[in-house]
DRENKE-957953 format. One record per residue: residue in three letters; z, x, y of N, C-alpha, C, CB in turn. Coordinates in Angstrom, 2 decimals, padded with zeros to 5 digits. Glycine has a CB too. Layout:
BEGIN
residuo: ALA; n.Z: Z; n.X: X; n.Y: Y; ca.Z: Z; ca.X: X; ca.Y: Y; c.Z: Z; c.X: X; c.Y: Y; cb.Z: Z; cb.X: X; cb.Y: Y
...
//
This chain:
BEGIN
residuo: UNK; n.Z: -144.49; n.X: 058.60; n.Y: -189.73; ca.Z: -144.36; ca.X: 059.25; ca.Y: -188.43; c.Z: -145.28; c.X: 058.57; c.Y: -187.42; cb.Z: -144.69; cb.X: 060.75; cb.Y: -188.54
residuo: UNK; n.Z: -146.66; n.X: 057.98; n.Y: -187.98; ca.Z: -147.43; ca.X: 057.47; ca.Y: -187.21; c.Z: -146.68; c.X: 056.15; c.Y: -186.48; cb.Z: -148.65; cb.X: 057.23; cb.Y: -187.97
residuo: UNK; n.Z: -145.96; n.X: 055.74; n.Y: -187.51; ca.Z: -145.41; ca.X: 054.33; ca.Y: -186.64; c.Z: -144.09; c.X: 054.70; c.Y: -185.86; cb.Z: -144.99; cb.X: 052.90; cb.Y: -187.76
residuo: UNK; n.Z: -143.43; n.X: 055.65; n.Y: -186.20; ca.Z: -142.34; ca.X: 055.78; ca.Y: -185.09; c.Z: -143.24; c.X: 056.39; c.Y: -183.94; cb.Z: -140.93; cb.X: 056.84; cb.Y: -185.54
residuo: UNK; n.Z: -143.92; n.X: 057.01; n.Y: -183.63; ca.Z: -144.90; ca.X: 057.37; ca.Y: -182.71; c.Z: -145.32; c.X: 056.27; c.Y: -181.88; cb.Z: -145.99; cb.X: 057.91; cb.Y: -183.35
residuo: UNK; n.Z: -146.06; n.X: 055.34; n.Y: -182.16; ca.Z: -146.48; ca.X: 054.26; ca.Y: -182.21; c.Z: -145.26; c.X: 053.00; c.Y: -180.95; cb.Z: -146.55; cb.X: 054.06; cb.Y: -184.00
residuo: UNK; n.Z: -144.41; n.X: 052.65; n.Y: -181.84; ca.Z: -142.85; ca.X: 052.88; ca.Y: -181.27; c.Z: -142.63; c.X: 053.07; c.Y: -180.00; cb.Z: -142.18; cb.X: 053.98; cb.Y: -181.79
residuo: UNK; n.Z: -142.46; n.X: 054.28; n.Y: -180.04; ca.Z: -142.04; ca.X: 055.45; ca.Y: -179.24; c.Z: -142.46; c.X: 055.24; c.Y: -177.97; cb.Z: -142.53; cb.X: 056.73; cb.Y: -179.71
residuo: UNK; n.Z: -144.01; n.X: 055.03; n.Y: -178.35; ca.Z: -145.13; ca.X: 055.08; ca.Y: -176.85; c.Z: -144.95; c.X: 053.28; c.Y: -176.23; cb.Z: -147.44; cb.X: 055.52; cb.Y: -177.49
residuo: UNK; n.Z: -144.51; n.X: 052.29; n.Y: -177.18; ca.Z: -144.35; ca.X: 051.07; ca.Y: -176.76; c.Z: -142.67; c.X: 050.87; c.Y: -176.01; cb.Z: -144.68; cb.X: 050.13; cb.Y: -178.10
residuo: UNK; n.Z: -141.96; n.X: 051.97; n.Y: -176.32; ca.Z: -140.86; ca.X: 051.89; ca.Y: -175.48; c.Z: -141.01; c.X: 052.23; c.Y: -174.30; cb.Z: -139.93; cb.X: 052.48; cb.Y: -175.86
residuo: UNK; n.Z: -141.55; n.X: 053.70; n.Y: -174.12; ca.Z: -142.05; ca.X: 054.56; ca.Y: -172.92; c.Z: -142.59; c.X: 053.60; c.Y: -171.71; cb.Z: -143.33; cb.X: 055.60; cb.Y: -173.44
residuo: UNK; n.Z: -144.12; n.X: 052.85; n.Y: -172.94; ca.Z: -144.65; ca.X: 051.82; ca.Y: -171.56; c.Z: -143.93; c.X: 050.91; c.Y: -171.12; cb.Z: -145.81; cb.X: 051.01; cb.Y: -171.72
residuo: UNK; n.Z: -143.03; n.X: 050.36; n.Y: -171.69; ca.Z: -142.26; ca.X: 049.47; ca.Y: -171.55; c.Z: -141.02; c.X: 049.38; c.Y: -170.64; cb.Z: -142.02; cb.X: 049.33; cb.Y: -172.58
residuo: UNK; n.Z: -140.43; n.X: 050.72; n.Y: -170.88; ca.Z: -139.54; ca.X: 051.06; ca.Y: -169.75; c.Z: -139.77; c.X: 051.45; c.Y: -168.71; cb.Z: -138.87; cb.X: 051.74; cb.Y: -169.91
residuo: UNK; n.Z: -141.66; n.X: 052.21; n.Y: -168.30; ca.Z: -141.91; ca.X: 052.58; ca.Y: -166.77; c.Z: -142.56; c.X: 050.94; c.Y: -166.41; cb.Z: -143.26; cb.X: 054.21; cb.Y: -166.46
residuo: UNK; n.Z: -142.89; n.X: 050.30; n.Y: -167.01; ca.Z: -142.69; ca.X: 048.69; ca.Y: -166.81; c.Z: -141.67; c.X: 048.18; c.Y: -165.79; cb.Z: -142.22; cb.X: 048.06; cb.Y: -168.15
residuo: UNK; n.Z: -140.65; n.X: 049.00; n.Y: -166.39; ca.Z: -139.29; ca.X: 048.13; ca.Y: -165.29; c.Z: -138.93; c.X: 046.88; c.Y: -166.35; cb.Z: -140.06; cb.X: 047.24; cb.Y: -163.28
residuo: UNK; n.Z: -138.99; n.X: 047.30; n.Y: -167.95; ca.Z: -138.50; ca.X: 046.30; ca.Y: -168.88; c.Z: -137.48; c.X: 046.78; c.Y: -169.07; cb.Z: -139.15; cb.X: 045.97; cb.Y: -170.04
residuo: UNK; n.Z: -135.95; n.X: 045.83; n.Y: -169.39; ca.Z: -134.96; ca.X: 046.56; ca.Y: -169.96; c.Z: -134.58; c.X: 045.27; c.Y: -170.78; cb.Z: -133.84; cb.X: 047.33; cb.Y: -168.95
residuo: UNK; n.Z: -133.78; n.X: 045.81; n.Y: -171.73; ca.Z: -132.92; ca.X: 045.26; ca.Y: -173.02; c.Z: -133.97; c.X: 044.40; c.Y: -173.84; cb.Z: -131.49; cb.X: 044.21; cb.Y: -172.54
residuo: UNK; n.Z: -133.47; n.X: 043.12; n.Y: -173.45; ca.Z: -133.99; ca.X: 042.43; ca.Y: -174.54; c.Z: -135.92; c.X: 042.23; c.Y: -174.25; cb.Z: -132.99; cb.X: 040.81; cb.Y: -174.59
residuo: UNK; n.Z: -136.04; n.X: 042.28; n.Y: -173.02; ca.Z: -137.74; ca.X: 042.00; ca.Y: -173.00; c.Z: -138.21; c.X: 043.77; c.Y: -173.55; cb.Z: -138.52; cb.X: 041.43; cb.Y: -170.87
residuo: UNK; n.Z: -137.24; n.X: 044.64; n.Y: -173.13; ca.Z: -138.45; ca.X: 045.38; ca.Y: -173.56; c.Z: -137.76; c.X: 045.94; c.Y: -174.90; cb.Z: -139.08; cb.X: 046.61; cb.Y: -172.39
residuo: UNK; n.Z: -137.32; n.X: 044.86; n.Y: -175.70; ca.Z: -137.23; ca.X: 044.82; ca.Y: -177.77; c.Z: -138.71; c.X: 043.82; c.Y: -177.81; cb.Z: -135.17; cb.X: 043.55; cb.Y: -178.83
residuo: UNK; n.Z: -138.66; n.X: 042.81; n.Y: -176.93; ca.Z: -139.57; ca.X: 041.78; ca.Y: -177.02; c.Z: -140.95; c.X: 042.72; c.Y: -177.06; cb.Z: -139.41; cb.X: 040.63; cb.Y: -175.71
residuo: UNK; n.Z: -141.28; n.X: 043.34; n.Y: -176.06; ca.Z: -142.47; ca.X: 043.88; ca.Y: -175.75; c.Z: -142.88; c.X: 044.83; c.Y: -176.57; cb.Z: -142.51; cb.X: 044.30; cb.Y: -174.60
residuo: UNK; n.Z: -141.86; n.X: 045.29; n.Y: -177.02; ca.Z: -142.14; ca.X: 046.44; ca.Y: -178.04; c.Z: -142.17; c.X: 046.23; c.Y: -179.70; cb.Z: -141.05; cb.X: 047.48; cb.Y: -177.77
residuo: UNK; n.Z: -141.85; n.X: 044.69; n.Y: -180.02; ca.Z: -142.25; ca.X: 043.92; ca.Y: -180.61; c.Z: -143.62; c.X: 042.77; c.Y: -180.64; cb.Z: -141.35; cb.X: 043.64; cb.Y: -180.58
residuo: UNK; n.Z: -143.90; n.X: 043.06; n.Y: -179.54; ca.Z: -145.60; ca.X: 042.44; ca.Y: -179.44; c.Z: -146.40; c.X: 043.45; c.Y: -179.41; cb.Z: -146.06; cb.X: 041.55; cb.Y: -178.11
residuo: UNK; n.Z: -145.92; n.X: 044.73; n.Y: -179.44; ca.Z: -146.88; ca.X: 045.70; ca.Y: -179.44; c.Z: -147.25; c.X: 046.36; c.Y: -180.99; cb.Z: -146.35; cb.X: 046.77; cb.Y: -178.43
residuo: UNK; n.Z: -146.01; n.X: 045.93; n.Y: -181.52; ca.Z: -145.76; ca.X: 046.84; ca.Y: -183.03; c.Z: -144.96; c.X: 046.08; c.Y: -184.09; cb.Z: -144.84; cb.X: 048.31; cb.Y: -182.79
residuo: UNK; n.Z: -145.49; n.X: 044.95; n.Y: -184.25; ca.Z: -144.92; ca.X: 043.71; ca.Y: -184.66; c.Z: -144.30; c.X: 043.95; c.Y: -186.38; cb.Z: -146.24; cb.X: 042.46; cb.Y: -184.49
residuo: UNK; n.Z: -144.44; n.X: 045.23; n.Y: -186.88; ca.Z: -143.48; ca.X: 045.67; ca.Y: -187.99; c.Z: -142.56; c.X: 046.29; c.Y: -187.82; cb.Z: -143.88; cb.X: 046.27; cb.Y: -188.81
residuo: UNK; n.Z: -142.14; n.X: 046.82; n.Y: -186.42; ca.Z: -141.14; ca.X: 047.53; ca.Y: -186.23; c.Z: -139.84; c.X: 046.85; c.Y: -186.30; cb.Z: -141.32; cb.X: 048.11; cb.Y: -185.14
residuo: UNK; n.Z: -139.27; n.X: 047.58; n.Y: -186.90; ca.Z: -137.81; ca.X: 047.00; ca.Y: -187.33; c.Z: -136.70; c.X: 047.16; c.Y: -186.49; cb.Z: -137.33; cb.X: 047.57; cb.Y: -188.54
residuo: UNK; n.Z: -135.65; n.X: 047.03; n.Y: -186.42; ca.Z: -134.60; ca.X: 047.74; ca.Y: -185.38; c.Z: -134.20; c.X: 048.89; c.Y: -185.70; cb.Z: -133.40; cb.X: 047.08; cb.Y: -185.15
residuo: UNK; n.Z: -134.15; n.X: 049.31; n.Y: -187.47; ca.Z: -133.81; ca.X: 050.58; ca.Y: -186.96; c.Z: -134.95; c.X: 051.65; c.Y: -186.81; cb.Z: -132.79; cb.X: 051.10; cb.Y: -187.81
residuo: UNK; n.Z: -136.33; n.X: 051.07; n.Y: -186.72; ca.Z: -137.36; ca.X: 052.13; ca.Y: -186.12; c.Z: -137.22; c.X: 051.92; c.Y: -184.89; cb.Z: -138.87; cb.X: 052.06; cb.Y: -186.48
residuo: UNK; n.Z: -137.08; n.X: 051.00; n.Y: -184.09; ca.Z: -137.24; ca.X: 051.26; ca.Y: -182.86; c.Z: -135.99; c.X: 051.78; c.Y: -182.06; cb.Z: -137.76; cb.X: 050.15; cb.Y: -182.35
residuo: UNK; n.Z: -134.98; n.X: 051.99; n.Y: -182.85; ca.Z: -133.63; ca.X: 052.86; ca.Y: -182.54; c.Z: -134.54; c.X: 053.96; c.Y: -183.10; cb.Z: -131.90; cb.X: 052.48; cb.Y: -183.40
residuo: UNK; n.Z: -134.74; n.X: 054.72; n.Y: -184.02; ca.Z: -134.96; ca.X: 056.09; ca.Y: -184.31; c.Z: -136.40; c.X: 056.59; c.Y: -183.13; cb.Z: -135.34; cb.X: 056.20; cb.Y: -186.20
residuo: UNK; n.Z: -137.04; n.X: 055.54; n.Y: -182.72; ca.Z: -137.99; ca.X: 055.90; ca.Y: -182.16; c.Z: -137.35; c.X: 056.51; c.Y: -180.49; cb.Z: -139.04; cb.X: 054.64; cb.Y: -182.28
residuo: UNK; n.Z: -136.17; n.X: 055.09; n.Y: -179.87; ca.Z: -135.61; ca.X: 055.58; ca.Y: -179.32; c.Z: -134.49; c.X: 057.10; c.Y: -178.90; cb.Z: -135.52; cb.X: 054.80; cb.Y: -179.41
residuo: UNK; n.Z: -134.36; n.X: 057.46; n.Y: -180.03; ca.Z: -133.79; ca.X: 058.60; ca.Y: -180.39; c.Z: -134.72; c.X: 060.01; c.Y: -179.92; cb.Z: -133.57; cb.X: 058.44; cb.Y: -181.92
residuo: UNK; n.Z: -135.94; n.X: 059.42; n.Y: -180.44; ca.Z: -137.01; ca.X: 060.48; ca.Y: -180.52; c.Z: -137.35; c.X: 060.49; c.Y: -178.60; cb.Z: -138.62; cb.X: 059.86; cb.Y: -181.81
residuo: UNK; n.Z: -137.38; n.X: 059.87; n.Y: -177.93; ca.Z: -137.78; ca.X: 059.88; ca.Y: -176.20; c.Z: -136.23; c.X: 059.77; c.Y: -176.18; cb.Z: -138.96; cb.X: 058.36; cb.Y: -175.24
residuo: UNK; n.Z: -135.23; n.X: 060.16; n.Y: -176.21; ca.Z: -134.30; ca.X: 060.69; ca.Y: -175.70; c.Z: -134.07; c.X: 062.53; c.Y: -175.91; cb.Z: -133.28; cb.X: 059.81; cb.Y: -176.22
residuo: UNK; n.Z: -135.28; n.X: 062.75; n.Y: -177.22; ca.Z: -135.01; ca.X: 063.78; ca.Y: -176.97; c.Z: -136.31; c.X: 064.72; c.Y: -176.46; cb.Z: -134.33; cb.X: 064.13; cb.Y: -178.03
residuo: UNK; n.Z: -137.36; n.X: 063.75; n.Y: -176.11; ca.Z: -138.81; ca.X: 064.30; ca.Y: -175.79; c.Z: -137.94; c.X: 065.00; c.Y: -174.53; cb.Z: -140.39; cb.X: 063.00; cb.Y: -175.42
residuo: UNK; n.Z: -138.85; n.X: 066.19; n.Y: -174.28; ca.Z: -138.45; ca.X: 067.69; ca.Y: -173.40; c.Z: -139.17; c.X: 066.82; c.Y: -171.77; cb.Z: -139.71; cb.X: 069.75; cb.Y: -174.20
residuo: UNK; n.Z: -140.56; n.X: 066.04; n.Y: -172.24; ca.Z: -141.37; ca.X: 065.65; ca.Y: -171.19; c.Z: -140.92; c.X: 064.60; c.Y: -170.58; cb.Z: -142.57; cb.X: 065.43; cb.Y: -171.52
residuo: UNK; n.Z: -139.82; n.X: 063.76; n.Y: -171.31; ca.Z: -139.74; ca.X: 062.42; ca.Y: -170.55; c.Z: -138.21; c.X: 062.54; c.Y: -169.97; cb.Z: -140.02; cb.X: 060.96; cb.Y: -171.62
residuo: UNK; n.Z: -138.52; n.X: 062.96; n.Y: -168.61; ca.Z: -137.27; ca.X: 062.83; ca.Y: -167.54; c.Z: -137.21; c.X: 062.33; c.Y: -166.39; cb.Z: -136.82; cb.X: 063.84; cb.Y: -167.20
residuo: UNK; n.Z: -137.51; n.X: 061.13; n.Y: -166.03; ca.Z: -137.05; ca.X: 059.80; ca.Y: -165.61; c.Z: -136.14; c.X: 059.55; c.Y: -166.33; cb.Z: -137.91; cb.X: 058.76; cb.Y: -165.61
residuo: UNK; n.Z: -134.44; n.X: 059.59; n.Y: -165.09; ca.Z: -133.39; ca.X: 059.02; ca.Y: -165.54; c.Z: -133.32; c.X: 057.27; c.Y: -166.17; cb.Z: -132.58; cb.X: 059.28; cb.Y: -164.40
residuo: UNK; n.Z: -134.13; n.X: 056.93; n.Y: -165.37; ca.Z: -133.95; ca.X: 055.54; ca.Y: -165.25; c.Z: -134.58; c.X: 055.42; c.Y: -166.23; cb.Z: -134.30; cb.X: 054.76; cb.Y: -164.14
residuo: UNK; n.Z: -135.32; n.X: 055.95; n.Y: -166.90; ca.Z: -136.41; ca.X: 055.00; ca.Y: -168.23; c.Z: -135.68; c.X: 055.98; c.Y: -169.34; cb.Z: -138.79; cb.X: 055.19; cb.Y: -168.15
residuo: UNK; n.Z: -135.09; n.X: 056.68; n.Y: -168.85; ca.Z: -133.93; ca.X: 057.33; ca.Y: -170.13; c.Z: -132.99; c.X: 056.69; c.Y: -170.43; cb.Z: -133.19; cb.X: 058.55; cb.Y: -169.90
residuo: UNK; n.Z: -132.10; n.X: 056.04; n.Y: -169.25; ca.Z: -131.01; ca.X: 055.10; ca.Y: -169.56; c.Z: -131.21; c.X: 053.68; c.Y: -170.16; cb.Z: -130.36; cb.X: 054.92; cb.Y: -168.40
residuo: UNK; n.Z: -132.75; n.X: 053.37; n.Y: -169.96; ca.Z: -132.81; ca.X: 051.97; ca.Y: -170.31; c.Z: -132.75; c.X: 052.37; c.Y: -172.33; cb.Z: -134.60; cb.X: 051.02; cb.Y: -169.44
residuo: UNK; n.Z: -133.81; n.X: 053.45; n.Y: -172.10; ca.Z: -133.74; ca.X: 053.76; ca.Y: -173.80; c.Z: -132.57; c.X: 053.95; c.Y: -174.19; cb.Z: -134.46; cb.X: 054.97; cb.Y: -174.35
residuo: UNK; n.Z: -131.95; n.X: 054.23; n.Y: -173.79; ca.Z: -130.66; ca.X: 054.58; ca.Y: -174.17; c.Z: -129.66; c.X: 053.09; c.Y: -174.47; cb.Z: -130.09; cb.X: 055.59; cb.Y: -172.89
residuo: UNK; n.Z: -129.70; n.X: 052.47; n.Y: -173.29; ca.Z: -129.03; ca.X: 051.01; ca.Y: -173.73; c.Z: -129.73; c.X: 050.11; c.Y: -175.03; cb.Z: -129.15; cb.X: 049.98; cb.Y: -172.34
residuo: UNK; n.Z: -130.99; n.X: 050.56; n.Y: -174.85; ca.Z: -131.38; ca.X: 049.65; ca.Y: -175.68; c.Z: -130.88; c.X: 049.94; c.Y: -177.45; cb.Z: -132.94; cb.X: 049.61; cb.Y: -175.40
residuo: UNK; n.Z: -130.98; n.X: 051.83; n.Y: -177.73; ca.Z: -130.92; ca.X: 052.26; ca.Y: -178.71; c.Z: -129.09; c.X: 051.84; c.Y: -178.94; cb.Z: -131.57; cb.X: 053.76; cb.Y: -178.67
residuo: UNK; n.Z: -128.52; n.X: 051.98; n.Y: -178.21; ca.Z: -126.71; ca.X: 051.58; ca.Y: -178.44; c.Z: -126.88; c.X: 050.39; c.Y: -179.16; cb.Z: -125.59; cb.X: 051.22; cb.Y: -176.89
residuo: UNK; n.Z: -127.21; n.X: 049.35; n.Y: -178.15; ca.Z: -127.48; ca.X: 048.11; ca.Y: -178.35; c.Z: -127.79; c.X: 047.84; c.Y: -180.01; cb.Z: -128.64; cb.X: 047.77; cb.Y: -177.39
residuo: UNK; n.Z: -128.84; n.X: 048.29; n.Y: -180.27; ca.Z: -129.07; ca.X: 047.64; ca.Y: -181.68; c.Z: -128.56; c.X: 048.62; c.Y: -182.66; cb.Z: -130.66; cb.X: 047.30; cb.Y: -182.01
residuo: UNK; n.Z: -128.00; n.X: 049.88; n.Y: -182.56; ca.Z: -127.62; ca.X: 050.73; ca.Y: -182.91; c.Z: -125.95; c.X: 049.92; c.Y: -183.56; cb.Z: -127.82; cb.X: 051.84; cb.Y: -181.75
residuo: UNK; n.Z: -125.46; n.X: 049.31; n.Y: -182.57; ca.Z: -124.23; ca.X: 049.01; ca.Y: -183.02; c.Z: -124.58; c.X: 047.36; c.Y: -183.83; cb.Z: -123.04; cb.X: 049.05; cb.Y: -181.60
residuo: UNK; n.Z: -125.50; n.X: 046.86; n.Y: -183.29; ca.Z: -125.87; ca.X: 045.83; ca.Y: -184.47; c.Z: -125.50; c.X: 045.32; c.Y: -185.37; cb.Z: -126.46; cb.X: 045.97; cb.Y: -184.99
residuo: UNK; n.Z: -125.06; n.X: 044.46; n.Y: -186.20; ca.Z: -124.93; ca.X: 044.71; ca.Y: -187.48; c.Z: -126.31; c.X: 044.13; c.Y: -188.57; cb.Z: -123.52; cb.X: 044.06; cb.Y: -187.79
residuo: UNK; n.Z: -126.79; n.X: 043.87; n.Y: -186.83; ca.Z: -128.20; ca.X: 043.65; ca.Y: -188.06; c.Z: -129.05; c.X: 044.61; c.Y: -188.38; cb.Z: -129.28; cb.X: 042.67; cb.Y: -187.69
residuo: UNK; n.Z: -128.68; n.X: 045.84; n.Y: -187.91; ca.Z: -129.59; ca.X: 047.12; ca.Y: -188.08; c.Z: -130.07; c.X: 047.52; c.Y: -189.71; cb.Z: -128.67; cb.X: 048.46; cb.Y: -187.43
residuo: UNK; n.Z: -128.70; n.X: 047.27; n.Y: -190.10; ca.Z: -129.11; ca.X: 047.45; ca.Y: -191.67; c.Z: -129.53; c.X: 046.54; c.Y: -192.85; cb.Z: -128.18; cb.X: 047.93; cb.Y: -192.19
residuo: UNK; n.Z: -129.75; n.X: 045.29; n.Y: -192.21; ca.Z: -130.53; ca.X: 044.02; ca.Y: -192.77; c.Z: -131.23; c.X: 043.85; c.Y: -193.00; cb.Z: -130.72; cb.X: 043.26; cb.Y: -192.52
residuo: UNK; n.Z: -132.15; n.X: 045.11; n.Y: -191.83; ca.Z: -133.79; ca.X: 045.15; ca.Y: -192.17; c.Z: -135.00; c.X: 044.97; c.Y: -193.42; cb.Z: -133.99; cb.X: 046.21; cb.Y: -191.90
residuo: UNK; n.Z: -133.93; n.X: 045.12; n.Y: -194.31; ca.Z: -134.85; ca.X: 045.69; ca.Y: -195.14; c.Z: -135.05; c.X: 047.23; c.Y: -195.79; cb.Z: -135.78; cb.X: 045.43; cb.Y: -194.51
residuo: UNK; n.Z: -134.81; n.X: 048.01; n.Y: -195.01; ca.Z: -134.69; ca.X: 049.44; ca.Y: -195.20; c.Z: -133.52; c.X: 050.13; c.Y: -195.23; cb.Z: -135.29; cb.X: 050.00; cb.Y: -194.37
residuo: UNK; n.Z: -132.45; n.X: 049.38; n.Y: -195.85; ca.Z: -131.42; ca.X: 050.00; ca.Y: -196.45; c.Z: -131.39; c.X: 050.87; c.Y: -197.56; cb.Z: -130.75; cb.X: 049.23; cb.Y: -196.70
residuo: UNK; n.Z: -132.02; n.X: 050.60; n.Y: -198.27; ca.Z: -132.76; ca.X: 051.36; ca.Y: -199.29; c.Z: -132.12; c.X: 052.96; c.Y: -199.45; cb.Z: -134.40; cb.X: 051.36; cb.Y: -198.80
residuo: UNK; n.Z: -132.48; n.X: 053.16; n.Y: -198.40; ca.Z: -132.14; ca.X: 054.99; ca.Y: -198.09; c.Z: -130.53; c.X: 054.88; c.Y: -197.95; cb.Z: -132.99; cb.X: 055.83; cb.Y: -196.24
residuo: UNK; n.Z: -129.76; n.X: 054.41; n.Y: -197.24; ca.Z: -128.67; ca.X: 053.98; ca.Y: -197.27; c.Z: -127.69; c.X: 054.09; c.Y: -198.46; cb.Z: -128.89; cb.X: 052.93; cb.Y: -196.97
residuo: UNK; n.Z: -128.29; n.X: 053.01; n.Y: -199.33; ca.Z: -127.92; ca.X: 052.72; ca.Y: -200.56; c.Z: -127.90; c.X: 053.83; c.Y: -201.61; cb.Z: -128.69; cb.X: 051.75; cb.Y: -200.94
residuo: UNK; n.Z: -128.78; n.X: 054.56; n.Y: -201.24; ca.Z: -129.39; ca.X: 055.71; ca.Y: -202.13; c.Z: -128.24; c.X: 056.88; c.Y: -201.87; cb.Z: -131.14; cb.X: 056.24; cb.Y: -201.59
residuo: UNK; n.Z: -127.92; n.X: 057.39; n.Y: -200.48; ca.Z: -126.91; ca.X: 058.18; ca.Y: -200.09; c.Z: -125.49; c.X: 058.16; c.Y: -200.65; cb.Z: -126.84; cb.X: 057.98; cb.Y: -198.91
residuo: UNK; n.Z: -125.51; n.X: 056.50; n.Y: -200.29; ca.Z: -124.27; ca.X: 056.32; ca.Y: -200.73; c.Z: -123.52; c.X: 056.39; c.Y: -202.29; cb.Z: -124.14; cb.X: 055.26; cb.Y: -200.27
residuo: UNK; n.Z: -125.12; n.X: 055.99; n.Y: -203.33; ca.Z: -124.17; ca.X: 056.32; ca.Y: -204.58; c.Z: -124.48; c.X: 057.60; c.Y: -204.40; cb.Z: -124.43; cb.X: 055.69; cb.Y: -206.15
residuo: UNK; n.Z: -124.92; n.X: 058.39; n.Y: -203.78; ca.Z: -125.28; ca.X: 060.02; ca.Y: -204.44; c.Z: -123.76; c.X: 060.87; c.Y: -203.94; cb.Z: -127.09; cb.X: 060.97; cb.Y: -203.46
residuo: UNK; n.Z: -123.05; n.X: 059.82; n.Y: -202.79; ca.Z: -122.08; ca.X: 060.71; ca.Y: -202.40; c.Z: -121.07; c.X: 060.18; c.Y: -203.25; cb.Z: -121.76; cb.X: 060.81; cb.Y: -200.90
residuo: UNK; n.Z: -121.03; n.X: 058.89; n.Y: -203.94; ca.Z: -119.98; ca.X: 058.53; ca.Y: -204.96; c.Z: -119.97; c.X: 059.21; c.Y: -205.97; cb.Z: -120.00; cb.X: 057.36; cb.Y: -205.41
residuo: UNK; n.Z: -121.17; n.X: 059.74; n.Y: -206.54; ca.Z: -121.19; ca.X: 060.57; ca.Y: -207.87; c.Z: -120.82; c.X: 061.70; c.Y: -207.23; cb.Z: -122.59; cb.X: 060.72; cb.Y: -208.78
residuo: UNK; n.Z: -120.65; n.X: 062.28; n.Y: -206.45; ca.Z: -120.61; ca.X: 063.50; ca.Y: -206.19; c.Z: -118.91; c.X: 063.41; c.Y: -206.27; cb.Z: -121.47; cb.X: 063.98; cb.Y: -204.79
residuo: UNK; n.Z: -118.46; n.X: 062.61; n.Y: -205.51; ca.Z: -116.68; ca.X: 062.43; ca.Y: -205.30; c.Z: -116.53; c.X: 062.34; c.Y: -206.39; cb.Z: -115.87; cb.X: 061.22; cb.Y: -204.51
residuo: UNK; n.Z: -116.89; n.X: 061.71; n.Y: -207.83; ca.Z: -116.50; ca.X: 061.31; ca.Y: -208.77; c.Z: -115.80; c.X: 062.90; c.Y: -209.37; cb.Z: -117.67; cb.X: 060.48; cb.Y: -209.51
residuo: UNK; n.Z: -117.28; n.X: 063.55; n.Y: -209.52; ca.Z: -117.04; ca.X: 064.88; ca.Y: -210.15; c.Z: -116.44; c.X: 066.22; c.Y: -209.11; cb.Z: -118.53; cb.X: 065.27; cb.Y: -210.78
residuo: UNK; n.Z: -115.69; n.X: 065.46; n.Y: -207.93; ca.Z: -114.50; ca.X: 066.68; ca.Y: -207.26; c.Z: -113.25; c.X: 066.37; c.Y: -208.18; cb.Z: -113.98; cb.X: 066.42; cb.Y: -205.29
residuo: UNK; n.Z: -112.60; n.X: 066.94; n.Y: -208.10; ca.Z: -110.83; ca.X: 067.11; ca.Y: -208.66; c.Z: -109.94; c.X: 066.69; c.Y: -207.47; cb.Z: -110.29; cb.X: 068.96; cb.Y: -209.09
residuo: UNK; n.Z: -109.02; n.X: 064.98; n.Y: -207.76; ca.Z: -108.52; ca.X: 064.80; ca.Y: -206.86; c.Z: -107.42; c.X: 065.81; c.Y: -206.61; cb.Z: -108.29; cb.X: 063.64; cb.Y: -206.89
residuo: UNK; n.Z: -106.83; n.X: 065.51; n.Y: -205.22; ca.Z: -106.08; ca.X: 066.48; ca.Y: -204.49; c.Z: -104.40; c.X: 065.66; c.Y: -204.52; cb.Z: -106.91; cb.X: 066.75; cb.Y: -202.75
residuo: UNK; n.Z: -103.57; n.X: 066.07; n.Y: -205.06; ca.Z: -102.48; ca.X: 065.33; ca.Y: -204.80; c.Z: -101.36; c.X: 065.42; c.Y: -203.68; cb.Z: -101.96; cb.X: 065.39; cb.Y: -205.80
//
């Protein structure tokens, strides 16, 4: 939590910056140089839904930015598929043992 936090606050500065898209992935990558894309999408997620941060304009940039790598396909390359992987056989075993439907 500390590092999506972390994140979070490097997007914030970044977007009342007047950074958008790719400088402020850049900036928020010199600030938090383990952050992955999909932390800094979930981080983005998290200041889209902070109650305190309403500036349209530094909402929309988060917002492009989180689409942006969101649709990616490198989002899940990271490294932290892991969890992913894990879901997915848990929902295969689970289908296994329903009764198909004809």
């Amino acid at each position: 939590m500390k590092e999506k936090k972390r994140v979070y606050e490097a997007l914030v500065d970044g977007a009342m910056e007047g950074l958008t898209d790719q400088a402020l992935y850049d900036f928020v990558k010199r600030r938090c140089p383990k952050a992955t894309s999909r932390k800094i999408v979930r981080a983005s997620l998290l200041a889209l839904t902070d109650p305190h941060l309403r500036d349209r304009n530094i909402l929309d940039v988060i917002y492009a930015l989180a689409i942006k790598h969101r649709l990616d396909d490198g989002v899940l390359d990271d490294g932290e598929d892991e969890e992913t992987d894990e879901r997915a056989q848990s929902s295969q075993a689970a289908n296994q043992n329903m009764p198909q439907l004809s």
